[in-house]
Structure formats: C-alpha cells, structure tokens
N, C-alpha and C positions, 0 to 999 in steps of 0.2 A: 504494500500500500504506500504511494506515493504523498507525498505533503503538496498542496496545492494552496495558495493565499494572493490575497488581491494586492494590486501595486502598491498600497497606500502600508498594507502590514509590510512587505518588502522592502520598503524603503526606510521605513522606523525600525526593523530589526539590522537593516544597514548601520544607520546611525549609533544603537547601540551597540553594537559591535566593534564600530572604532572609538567612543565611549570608553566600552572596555576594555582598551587598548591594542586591538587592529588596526596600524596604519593602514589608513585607505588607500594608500601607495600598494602596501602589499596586497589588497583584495581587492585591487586593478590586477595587477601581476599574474593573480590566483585567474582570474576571470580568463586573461591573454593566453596562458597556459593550458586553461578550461580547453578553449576555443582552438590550437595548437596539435592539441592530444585527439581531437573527437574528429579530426580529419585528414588523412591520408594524401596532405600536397605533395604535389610531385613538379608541375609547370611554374611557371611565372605566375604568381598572384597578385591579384588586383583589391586594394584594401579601399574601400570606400569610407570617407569618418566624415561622418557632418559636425556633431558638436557635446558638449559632454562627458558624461565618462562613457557612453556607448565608443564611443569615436575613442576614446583612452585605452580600452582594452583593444581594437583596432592596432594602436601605437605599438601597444607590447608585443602584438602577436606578429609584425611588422620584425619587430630584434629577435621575434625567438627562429623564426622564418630564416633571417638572415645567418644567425647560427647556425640553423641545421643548411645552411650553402642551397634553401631555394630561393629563387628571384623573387621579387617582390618589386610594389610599387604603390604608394600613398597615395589616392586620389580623392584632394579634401575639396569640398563643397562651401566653407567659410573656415575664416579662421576666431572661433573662438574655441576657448581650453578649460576647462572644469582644472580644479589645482593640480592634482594629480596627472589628468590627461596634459599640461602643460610640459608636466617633467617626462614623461614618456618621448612626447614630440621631440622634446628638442634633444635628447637623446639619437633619436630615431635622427634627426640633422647632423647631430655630431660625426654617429656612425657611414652617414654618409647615402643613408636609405633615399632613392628615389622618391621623391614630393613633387606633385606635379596639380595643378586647380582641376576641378574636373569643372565641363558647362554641359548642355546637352546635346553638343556634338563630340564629344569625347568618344572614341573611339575604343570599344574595348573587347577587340575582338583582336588584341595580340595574347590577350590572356588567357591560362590554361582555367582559371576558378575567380570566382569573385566573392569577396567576401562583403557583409552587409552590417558596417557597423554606422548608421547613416541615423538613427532613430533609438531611443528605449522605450523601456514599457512604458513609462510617461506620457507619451504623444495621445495626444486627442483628438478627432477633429477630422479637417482637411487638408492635403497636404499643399505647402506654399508652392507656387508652380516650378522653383527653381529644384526644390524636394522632389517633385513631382515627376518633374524629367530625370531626373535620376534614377528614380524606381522605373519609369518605362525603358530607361538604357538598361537596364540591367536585367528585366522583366524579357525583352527583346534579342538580348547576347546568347541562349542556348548555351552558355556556359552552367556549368555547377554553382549555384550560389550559397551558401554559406553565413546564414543572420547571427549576428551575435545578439544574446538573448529571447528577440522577438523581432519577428520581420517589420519592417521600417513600412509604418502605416498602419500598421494592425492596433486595433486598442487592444492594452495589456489585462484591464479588464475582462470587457466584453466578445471580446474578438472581434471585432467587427471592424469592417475596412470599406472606404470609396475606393481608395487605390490601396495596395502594398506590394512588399517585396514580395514573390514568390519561389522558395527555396527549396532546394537538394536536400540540406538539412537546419534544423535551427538547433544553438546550442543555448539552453536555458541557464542564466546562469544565477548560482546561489539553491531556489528552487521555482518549480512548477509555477505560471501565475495561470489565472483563471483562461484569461486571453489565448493561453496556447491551448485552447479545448473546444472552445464555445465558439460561436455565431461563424464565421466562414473561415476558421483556423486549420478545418479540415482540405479544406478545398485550397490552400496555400502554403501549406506545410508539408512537404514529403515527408522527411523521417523527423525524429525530436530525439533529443535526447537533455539532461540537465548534469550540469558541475556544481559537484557541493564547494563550494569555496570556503568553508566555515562558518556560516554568519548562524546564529541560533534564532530560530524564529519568535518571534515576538507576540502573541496576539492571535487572533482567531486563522485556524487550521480549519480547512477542508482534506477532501483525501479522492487520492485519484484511484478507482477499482482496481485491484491487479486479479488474475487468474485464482492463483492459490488463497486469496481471501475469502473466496466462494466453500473452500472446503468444510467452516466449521455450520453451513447453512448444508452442506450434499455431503452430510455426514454418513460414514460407512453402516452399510446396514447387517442385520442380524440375521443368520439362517432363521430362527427362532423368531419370527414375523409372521405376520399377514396382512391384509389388505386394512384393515382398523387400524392397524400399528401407524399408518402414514395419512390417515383423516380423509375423512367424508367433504367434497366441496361442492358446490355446485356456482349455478349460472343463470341470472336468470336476464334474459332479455328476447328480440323479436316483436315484430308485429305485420301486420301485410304487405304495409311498405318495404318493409325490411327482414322480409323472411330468412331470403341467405340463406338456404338449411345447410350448403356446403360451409359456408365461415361461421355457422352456428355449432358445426359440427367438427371445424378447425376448431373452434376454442378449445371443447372438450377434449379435444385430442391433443393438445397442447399443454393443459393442465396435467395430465395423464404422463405426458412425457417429461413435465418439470415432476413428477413422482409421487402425486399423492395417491391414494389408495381406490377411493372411487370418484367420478365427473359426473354430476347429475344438471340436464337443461332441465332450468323451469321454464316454459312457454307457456303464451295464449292456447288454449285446446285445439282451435281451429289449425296449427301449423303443425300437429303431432305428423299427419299423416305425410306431412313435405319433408320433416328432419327423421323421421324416426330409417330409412334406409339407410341413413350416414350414419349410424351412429352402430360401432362393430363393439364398443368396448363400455358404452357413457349409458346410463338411467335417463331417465324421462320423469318428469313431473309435470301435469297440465294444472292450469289456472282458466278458474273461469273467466268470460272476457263477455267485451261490448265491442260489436263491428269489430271483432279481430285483435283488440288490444286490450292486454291481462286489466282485470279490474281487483280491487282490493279483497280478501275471504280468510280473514285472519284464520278458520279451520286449515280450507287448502293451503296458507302462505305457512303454518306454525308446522303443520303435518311435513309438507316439501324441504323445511330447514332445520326440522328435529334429527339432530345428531351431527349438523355441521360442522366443521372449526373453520369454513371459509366462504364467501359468496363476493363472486363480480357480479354488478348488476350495472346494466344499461345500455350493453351493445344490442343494432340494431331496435333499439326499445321506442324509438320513432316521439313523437309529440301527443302526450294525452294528459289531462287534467289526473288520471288514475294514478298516473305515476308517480307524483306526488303524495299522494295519500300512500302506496307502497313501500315507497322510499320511507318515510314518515313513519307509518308503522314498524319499518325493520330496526329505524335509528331507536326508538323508542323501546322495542318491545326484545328484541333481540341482542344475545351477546355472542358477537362473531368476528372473524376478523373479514372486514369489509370495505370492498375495490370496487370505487365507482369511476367511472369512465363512460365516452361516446357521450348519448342522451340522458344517463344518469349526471353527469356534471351538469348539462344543461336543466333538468329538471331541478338540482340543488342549487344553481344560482336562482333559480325562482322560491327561492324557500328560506324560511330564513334561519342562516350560518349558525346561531347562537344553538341550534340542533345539535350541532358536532360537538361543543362543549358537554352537551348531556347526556349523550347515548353511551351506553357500554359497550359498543362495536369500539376494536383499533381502526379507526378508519384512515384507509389509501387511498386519495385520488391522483389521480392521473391526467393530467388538460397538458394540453399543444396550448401554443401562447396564445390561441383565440379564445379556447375555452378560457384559459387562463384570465384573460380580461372581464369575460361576463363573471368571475367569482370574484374577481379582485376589484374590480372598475376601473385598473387602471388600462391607459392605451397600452396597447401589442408594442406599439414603438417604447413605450418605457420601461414596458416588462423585459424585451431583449437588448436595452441597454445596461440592464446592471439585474438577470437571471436569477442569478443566484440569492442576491440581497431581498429579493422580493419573493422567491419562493420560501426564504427562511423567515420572514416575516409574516406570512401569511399561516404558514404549518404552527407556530411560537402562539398567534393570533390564536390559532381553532384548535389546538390539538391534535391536530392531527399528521399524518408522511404524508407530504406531495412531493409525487413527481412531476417535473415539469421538462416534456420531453423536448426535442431540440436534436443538431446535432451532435450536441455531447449533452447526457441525462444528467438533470440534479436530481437526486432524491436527498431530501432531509427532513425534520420532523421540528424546525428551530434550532437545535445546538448542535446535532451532530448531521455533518452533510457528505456527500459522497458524489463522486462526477463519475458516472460510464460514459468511456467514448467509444462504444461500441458501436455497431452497425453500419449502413450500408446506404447507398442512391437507390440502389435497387428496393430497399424498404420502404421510398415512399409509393406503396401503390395500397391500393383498399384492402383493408383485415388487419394491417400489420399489429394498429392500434390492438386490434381484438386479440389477436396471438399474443400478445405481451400481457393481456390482464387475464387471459387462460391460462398464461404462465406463473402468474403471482399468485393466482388462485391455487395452483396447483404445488406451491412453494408451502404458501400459509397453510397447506392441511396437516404439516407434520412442522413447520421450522415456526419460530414466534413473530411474530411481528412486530419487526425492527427494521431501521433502515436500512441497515445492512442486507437481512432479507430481501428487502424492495429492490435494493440495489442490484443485488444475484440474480433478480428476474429479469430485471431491464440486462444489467449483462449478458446473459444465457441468450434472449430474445435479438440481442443484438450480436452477438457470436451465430449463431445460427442462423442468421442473412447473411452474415458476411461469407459463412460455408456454402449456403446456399450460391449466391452471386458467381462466385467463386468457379462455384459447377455449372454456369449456366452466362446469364447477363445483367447487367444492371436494368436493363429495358425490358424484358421480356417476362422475370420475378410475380412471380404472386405470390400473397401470404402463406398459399399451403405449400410452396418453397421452401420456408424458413418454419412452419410446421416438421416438416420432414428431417430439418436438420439438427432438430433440438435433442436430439439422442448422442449424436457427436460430439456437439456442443459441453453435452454432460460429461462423457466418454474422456474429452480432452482436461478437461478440471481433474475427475478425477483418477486419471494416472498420476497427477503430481502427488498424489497423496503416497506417503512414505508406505514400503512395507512394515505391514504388522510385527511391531519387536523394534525394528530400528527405529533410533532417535535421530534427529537434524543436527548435526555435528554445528557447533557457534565459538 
C-alpha cells in the first residue's frame, strides 16, 4: 500500500523536514539522483527547467548525467532560481554543462530523451503560452520524455490538464500526490514510479490499493465450509424499462464470482419469466408490483432479505414513487450491509440524507460525478476539481463509504480513504457500473464492511477489465467481459499469498 497526499501536505512535510535539519540542498540532490536512477540514459539528453526547485533537480541531474560521460544539454525557458536550484545552476556553469534558452522553435530533435523539469505539482491553471509551446515541442518530438515529479501542466491535485506534458515515465518524487491518479493522469502518464527522498509525511494520508492488500479481505478458505460459511446476498433491482435479464443476470454472476455463498435477484414478478433462463447458479425472489415496477410488501421484502449479510439495490430499478418507500423501509427496518447505486442513488437524492445517519444498514454508495452532484448539490465541475476532499466530506457528513468512481476510484468513509487505479476504456460501456456492485455484494457476504473491503471490489472489478480488454479490445468490451474475468482477477491476488507454514522474511 502506497502513501498518497495532496500538494499542500507535500509541501508542509517538505518544510518540516529541512526544519528538522534536511538541507534542502540535499533533498534537491536526493530528488536529481531520484530522477538519474529511474532511467536508463544512454543518448544526449535534453533537460528542460523552467523555474523553481522542479527546474533544480533538473540542474543536479544535469552533473550526475555528466559524471556518468552522457551528453547533456540545459534548455531553460527563464531565468529565475528557487535558492537551492541557484546553487545547482551555477554549478552546472562552472562544470561547463551546455545552457542554451529554449523559445518555441527550439529544435529538439538532436536528442536521444527529454527530460520534463519545466512545472511542479504546484501549477494550476492554464499554461502561459510561452509554457505552452514548450509542452507542445516536446508533446510533438517522439522522443522518451521523462517528468520530474509531475508532468508540467497537470494539476498535482486533481489531475486535471488543458494542456500537459505527456510522458514515457514520471518520476514522483518524495511520494505519491493525488494528481498522479485522478482526472486524465491516466491518459498522460505511461509508466510512474516515486523516490522516497526522506521527507516524513506530515498530515492527512490516503493510500494507493496495491495487489497483496486485497489478501486479508480473499482470505484463505477452509475445507471445513459451505455455502452459509460465505453469506447469503442478494439484489434487488429491474423494471420494464430496464429489464436487462442478461446484466441482471451478470450481476449475480458477479457476486458469485467475488465469492459469497449464495446470489438471490429480487425483481418485479412480471420479469421472473425474462431473467429466470440466465440464471444457472443465482435464486429468485418476486415482488409484487404496479405496471411492472416492485411496489413496497414488507411480508415479500422481510421474507426475500431474511438471512442476508448483503443487498445492492437499484440497478436497472428505473423511476417510481415505490422506490422510495422501498429504499425507506430497508434503511429503517433492516440491518445489512447495503450498496446502493444506478436508480437507487437517484431515488436517495430525493429522500432525505438525514436516513443514512439512522439506519442500521453499513451503507455503500457508489455515484459517477453526476450522480455525485444530485447527492451533494455540488456542480460535476467542483466535485472533479478536488474528488477526493468532497467524497470524504460527504461519507464524514452521513456515515457512510462512498465511492466515487472516476478514472482512478476513491472509496473512503471520512478518515480513512483509499485510491484504485484500476480498470480500463474499455469499461466505459453499459453494466460495468452493475458488475462492480454485484461484486461488492458479493464481497460483503463473508468480509465486513470497511473500506478497505469496498476498495477490493472496485479493485477486483477493475482488474478484471483490464484482463478482459487485454483478451479482446477497448471498443468492442461488454460488461459480461469483465464478468468472465473476475475469476483470474481472484486467481492473481491470491497466488501472492505465502504458503501455508512460511513467514515473509523482513
């Protein structure tokens, strides 16, 4: 599990660190070193430094370059020098290192790699157009590029860019910030890696999902089981609009495959005879309905959820005044651990929030940034400018884990948060939502309800596209794709687990 934290902790645990007596001289150095070690130069390299200490560790890795006898060549954008980065420069002068201005006819196509110290995580905004051409020469060169810390334009937050550098690799340095994960960090970042350079972090921790995390959630199981030992879940949603039987019948199948013990659909009566073909492994439970969509029968809904430990509700569950009254009874009357998503979000923004504080459900929601807005009120544009800070206020607010999906997941619950950057292009196509809360469901019948949990499923769900994809295309994927793949997905977690008897040597 990786340490992930926003610019603002980064740069105060910066501070304290030379405080506590870290020359910032040296953790430039550490950084240049970072940057030095995590890539394989071989050609003439082209250092681009705009201003700051980005542009400083630039300078070092300029003299370490020269040591190891590769060419090198400073191409600065202005001259101004953070204290540190000053003393490096003029070093880098001493030794005699090529310094040359760059404008945006700069030519940089004698170069074997470019490297991208031009911006830090600081930057906000738009870039100035002299910035601007910079990133398009270098965006345009087909060379390997090379960001030191965060590509130059990217918010270090949000991730979010009008323009940025787009890189070979980024070398994050110190640790993880949120920015390297979130909003289009995927789509401009080939590989990542991070240098610890010493600084101890200061202040609120997120955590980046690794593999082996998932283990103590798909823990090993016991000859000495059965199908009770891993929980009873069900599902309830559909209606005519949205009968689906095939993605009503991925869900269950889904659940089944994240391992709980039995998948039971609750539906409207009228759709038993459309799903019940798909369904090779999952129960059935009918609800009486009106025109096609479930009506409220505390008998039918108490009978349907006796013996549960889990229920998604609300895919395919379409728009009915019923569902309210449903939802309402289950927060009220029921103690479960409870996934709502699709039309179920939409029905609990019409209801009112102060529910989630009283019910004895652990309750999971799950919303895309649109849902996200009808529960919060805030705009889509504010919610994906700062993700994270607004999902953990909202979960802190109600009680309850939200995930709020994206391309890289936040689940947290207010204090403790977690980022999956799992999954795939190919998962934006219809169901995928649904396979992910068939998956949670199917988590919660045996593991507790924590975020960590939550987090496992979004992981698992987004590992399982990307195996999918993988075997197939980005364009072509349906959600009974990454259905299929959720076995491997498992398969691959848990090899890492040690054999039985042997300890993890530390």
């Amino acid at each position: 599990m990786q340490t992930v934290v926003d610019v603002k902790t980064m740069r105060e645990s910066d501070a304290a660190a030379i405080r506590g007596g870290v020359a910032g001289r040296e953790l430039m150095y550490r950084a240049g070193k970072g940057l030095f070690d995590a890539y394989p130069f071989k050609g003439k390299t082209a250092i681009l430094c705009g201003r700051g200490n980005n542009a400083g560790d630039g300078y070092v890795l300029a003299l370490l370059l020269q040591e190891a006898a590769i060419p090198c060549a400073i191409l600065l954008l202005e001259e101004r020098f953070s204290e540190d980065g000053l003393f490096y420069y003029t070093e880098c002068q001493r030794r005699g290192i090529e310094i040359l201005p760059f404008d945006g006819d700069t030519d940089l196509s004698p170069y074997a790699e470019i490297v991208d110290c031009l911006l830090g995580t600081g930057f906000r905004g738009a870039l100035s157009p002299r910035y601007a051409a910079a990133v398009a020469r270098i965006n345009q060169s087909g060379r390997p590029v090379i960001s030191a810390d965060i590509n130059s334009g990217l918010d270090g937050d949000s991730g979010r860019a009008e323009l940025c550098v787009r890189s070979t690799l980024t070398v994050s340095v110190g640790t993880y910030k949120s920015g390297h994960f979130l909003g289009d960090a995927k789509d401009v970042i080939g590989s990542l890696c991070n240098v610890d350079i010493g600084i101890p972090i200061r202040g609120k921790k997120r955590f980046l999902l690794e593999a082996e995390d998932l283990l103590p959630v798909l823990a090993e199981r016991k000859q000495n089981s059965h199908k009770g030992s891993y929980g009873y879940v069900s599902i309830l949603g559909g209606c005519p609009e949205y009968a689906g039987a095939v993605k009503l019948a991925n869900l269950s199948a889904s659940a089944l495959r994240a391992g709980c013990g039995v998948a039971k659909l609750i539906l409207p009566r009228s759709l038993a005879a459309n799903v019940s073909p798909y369904l090779l492994e999952s129960t059935l439970a009918l609800l009486p309905e009106e025109e096609g969509h479930a009506v409220l029968s505390p008998v039918a809904l108490d009978q349907a959820l006796s013996g549960q430990r889990a229920l998604a509700i609300g895919m395919g569950w379409g728009r009915s005044p019923h569902n309210r009254e449903i939802l309402r009874y289950i927060l009220q009357k029921h103690a479960l651990s409870l996934v709502i998503d699709a039309d179920g979000l939409n029905t609990l923004s019409e209801m009112e929030l102060s529910l989630l504080r009283k019910t004895s459900c652990r309750v999971i929601l799950t919303p895309h940034p649109k849902e996200m807005e009808r529960l919060c009120g805030l705009p889509v544009e504010q919610i994906l400018s700062d993700p994270i800070r607004c999902a953990e206020d909202f979960a802190r607010e109600h009680g309850v884990i939200l995930l709020l999906k994206g391309p890289c997941t936040v689940v947290t619950d207010g204090e403790e948060t977690y980022l999956v950057n799992r999954g795939c292009a190919g998962m934006a196509t219809a169901g995928s939502g649904d396979v992910l809360s068939g998956v949670l469901a199917g988590l919660l019948g045996y593991a507790a309800a924590t975020p960590l949990t939550v987090a496992a499923g979004a992981y698992l769900a987004g590992r399982a596209g990307e195996l999918a994809e993988q075997k197939g295309n980005a364009i072509s994927m349906t959600a009974s794709d990454t259905v299929a793949h959720i076995g491997k997905a498992v398969s691959e977690i848990c090899k890492l687990r040690l054999p039985t008897g042997q300890k993890e040597e530390r």
